[in-house]
C-alpha positions, 0 to 999 in steps of 0.5 A: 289287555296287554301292556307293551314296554314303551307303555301302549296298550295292545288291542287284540288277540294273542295270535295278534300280539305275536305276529306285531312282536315277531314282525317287529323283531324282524324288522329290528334285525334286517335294520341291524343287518344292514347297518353291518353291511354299511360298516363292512362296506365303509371299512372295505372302502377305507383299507382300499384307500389305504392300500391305494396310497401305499403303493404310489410311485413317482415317475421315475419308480421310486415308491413314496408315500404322501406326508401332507399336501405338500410333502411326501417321504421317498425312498430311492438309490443314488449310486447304490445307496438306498435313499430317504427324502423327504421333501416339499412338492409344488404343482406347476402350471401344467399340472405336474407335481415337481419337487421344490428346494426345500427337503432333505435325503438321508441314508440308511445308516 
């Protein structure tokens, strides 16, 4: 009689044993190997998200990137000097996103 780790006691021949170990192992890794597919699948999904948000422009070009819900970080040219606003957005009635009030536009340098 053999005494497995979890305290059962085994029944059978060693022939027996052998192929529920083994069987057991197997199972064991498949379900490791899936789970590794899993993860690879969430992170694969997650990195293309975040390349999705980073190469957002707005209608006129400008690349931007979201802050929040509300605010969003853009970058543009107004008569050749490169640009940084940052400024709160609002959604219209139609849908549309439009830039609100409040915000500021700072230069380079």
């Amino acid at each position: 009689m053999k005494v497995a780790s979890t305290g059962s006691v085994l029944r059978g021949t060693r022939d027996e044993w052998e192929a529920a170990t083994c069987e057991s192992f197997i199972n064991n890794k498949l379900m490791e190997e899936e789970k590794d597919r899993k993860r690879d699948k969430k992170s694969k999904d997650k990195k293309s998200k975040r390349e999705a948000k980073d190469h957002q422009t707005d209608d006129a070009g400008n690349p931007f990137f979201d802050l929040s819900a509300k605010r969003r970080a853009t970058v543009s040219k107004y008569k050749g000097i490169p640009l940084i606003d940052i400024r709160e957005f609002y959604i219209d009635k139609e849908g549309k996103t439009l830039m609100g009030k409040k915000g500021i536009a700072l230069t380079v340098e």
